[in-house]
NUBA-611886 format. One record per residue (C-alpha): z negated, y, x negated; residue in one letter; chain. Coordinates in steps of 0.05 Angstrom, whole numbers, plus 5000, padded with zeros to 4 digits. Example, Ala and Ser with C-alpha at 12.3 -4.5 7.8 and 13.67 -1.06 7.14 Angstrom:
% residues 2
+------+------+------+---+---+
|    z |    y |    x | r | c |
+------+------+------+---+---+
| 4844 | 4910 | 4754 | A | A |
| 4857 | 4979 | 4727 | S | A |
+------+------+------+---+---+
***
This chain:
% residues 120
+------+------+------+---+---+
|    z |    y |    x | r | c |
+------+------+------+---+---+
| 7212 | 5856 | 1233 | X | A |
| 7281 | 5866 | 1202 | X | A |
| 7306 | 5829 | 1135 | X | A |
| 7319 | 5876 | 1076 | X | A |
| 7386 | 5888 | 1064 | X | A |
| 7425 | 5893 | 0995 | X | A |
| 7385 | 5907 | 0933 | X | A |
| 7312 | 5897 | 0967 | X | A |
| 7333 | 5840 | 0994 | X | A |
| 7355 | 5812 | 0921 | X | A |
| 7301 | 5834 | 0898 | X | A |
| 7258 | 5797 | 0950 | X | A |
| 7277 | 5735 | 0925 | X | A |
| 7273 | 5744 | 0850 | X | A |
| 7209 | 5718 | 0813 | X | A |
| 7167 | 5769 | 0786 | X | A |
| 7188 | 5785 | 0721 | X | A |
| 7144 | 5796 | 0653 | X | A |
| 7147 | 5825 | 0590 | X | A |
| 7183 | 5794 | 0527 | X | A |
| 7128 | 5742 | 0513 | X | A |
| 7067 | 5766 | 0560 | X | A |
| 7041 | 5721 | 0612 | X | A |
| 7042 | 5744 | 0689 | X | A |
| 6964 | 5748 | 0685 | X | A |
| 6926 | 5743 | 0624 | X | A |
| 6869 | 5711 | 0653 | X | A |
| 6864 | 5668 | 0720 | X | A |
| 6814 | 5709 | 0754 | X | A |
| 6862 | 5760 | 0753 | X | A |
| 6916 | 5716 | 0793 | X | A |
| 6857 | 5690 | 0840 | X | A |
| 6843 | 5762 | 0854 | X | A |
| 6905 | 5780 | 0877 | X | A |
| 6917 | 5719 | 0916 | X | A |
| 6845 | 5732 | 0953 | X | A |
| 6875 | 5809 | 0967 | X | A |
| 6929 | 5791 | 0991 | X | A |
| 6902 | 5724 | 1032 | X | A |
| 6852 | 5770 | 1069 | X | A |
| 6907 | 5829 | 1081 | X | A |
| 6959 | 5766 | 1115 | X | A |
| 6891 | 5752 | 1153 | X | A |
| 6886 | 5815 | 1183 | X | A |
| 6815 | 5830 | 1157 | X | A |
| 6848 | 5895 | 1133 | X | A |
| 6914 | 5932 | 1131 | X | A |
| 6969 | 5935 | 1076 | X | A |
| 6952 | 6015 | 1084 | X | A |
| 6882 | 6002 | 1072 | X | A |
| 6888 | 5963 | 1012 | X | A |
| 6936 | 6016 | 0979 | X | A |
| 6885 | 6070 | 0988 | X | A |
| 6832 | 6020 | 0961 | X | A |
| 6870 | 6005 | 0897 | X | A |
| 6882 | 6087 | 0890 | X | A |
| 6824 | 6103 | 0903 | X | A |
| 6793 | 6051 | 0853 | X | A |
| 6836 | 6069 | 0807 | X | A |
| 6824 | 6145 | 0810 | X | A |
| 6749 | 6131 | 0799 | X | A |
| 6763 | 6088 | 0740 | X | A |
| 6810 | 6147 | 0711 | X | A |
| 6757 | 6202 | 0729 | X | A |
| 6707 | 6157 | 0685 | X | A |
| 6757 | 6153 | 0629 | X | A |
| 6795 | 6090 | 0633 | X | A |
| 6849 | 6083 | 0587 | X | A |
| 6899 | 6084 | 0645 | X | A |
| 6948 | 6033 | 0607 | X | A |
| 6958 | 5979 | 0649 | X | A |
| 6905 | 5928 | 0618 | X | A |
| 6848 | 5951 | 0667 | X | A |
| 6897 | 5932 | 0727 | X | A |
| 6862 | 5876 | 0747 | X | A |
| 6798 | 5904 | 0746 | X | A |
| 6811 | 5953 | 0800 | X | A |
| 6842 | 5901 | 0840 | X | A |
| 6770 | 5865 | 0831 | X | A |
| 6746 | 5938 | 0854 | X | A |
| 6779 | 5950 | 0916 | X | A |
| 6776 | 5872 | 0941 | X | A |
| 6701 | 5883 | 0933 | X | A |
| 6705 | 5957 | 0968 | X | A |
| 6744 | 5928 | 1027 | X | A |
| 6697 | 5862 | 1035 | X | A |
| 6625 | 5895 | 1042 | X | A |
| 6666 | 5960 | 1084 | X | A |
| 6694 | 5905 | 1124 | X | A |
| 6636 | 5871 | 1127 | X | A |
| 6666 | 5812 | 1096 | X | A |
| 6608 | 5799 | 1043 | X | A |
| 6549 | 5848 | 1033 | X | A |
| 6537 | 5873 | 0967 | X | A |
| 6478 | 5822 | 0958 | X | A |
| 6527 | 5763 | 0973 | X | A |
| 6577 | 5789 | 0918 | X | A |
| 6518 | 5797 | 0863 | X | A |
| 6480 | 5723 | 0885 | X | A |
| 6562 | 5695 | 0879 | X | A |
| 6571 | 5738 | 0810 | X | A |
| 6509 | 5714 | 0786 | X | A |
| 6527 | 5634 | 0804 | X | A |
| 6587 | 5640 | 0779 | X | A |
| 6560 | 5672 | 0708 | X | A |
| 6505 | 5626 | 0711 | X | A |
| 6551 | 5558 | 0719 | X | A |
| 6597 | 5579 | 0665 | X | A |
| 6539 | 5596 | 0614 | X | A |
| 6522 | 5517 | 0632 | X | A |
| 6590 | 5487 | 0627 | X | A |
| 6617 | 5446 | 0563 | X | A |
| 6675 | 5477 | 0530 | X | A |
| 6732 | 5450 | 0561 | X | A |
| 6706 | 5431 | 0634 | X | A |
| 6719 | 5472 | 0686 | X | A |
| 6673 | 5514 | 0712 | X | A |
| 6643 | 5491 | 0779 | X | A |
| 6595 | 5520 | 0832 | X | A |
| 6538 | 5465 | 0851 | X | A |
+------+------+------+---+---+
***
């Protein structure tokens, strides 16, 4: 694979830039979510092409069901697609997704201000 050249290639190496005062990610499930797409895509448990008609087609349902389309619903159909991809892929069925949903809900219900939430 070739190295961009010129302005990709600046661009390449810049950090990803925010708004005036926002953070990158407003919560860290959002970052972790990304990271996990992107982990399995380098992987090779699916294509780059693959997850770009994932996250358009998760974001076309989420439109056709009346989501505000701003920008603050991102993350969530990252969150979408990821899960799309893993049960099509056969990655995690549906049932492994809900039982880790429903640990994960379950631990942080039982976990002291402050702590960080852990799976026993």
């Amino acid at each position: 694979m070739s190295q961009p050249e010129g302005a990709c290639a600046d661009a390449a190496l810049q950090p990803i830039r925010r708004a005036e005062g926002e953070p990158l990610f407003a919560e860290p499930w959002e970052a972790q979510a990304l990271a996990l797409a992107i982990a399995l895509q380098q992987s090779g448990c699916y294509t780059a092409v693959e997850w770009a008609d994932a996250l358009g087609a998760a974001i076309k349902r989420a439109q056709a069901a009346g989501d505000l389309d701003d920008g603050s619903t991102y993350y969530h159909h990252v969150l979408s697609a990821l899960e799309h991809l893993v049960q099509e892929k056969k990655i995690a069925t549906a049932d492994l997704l809900a039982a880790k949903k429903a640990a994960w809900i379950e631990a942080y219900e039982h976990t002291p201000h402050g702590k960080p939430v852990e799976l026993r």
